[in-house]
C-alpha positions, 0 to 999 in steps of 0.5 A: 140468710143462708143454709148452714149444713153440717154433716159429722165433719162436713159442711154446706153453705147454701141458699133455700134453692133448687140446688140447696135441696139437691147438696143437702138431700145428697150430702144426708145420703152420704153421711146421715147427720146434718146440722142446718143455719137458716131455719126450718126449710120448706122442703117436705121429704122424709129426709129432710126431718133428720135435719137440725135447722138454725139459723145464721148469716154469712155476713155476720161471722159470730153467728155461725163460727162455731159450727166450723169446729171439728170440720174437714170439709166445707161446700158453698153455694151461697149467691144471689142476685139484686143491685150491683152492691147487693149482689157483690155482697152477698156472692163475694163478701159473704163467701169470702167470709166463710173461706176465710174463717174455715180456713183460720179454723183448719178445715183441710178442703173447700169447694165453691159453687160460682157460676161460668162467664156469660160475655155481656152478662159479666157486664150487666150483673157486674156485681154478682161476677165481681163477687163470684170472681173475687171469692174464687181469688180468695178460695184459690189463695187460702186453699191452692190444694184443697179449694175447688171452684165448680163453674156451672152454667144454667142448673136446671131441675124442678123447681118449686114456686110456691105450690106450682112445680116447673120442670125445667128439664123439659128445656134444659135435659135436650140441650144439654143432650146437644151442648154437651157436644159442641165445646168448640162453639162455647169458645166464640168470642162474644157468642160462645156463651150461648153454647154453654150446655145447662147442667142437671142440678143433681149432677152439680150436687153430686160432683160438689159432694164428691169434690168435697168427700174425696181427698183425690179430687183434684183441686183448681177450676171445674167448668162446665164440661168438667162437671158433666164429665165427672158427674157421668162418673162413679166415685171410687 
């Protein structure tokens, strides 16, 4: 299941997470409309009633193909975490199947939300990686000149679990504030992942719309301090 959010001639693929509510309250500043697959969302914000909810499944193609036409734009966040099997799917299969509808159907760019390596963690959520990593083969096969791949490391923002809100930018803002700045550390072998900075997720949002809506946005890998440049950025 996931979120199929349509924008006039944009379109967003994402889970019902924090960064779902970020990509979608952001894309609805930008261009009004939206048409959203996966039924009624929990988020409660005036925005958010000016949204159309569907329902439809990444990994069942017929379900959703036809919102592709029309399109010039599409953005993913689609991932997720289970058994190694589970988790191929639902971050590789599921993705590639999108990328490679949208681009039978002519949609000119396509930007994808995977996620920076972790060293041992590639290993112990193998399929999840897997599955990021063969999705970004196919972006990068199907669109060499409107596919981007933005590799955030730890999103953080407030995030509901049930009726409780955790702020995870009390942890997340200061070492970001401190990470940012120490690139050389993150490219120690076997310890350089734990000085990925985390990222805010607007931030990832607004550089995932941008990268989107902007046709001068150049194509290829965004690591982390690549999105945190470009989010510090204002578009033209």
């Amino acid at each position: 299941m996931c979120l199929h959010l349509r924008l006039r001639s944009y379109l967003c693929w994402v889970e019902t997470d924090l960064l779902a509510h970020m990509s979608s309250k952001k894309l609805w500043t930008v261009v009004l409309l939206l048409l959203v697959l996966a039924g009624r969302s929990s988020i409660q914000e005036s925005w958010a009633n000016s949204v159309s909810w569907h329902q439809g499944n990444l990994l069942s193609t017929d379900s959703w193909s036809d919102a592709l036409k029309g399109v010039t734009s599409v953005i993913s966040c689609v991932g997720g975490f289970g058994s190694n099997s589970y988790m191929y799917k639902i971050n590789g299969t599921a993705n590639i199947n999108a990328i490679r509808a949208a681009s039978e159907e002519g949609v000119k760019r396509f930007v994808y939300i995977s996620a920076a390596d972790f060293g041992i963690a590639n290993y112990l959520l193998q399929g999840y990686y897997e599955g990021k990593r063969a999705a970004e083969t196919e972006l990068l096969t199907r669109y060499p000149y409107g596919g981007v791949i933005l590799r955030p490391g730890f999103i953080y923002g407030t995030r509901r679990v049930g009726s409780m809100k955790l702020p995870l930018g009390v942890i997340g803002s200061p070492l970001q504030m401190i990470l940012q700045h120490a690139k050389p550390l993150s490219q120690i072998p076997l310890v350089g992942p734990l000085f990925i900075p985390p990222v805010n997720v607007t931030g990832v949002a607004n550089v995932a719309v941008r990268a989107a809506t902007d046709s001068v946005f150049p194509p290829g890998v965004i690591d982390i301090h690549g999105i945190l440049r470009y989010s510090q950025q204002r578009s033209v």
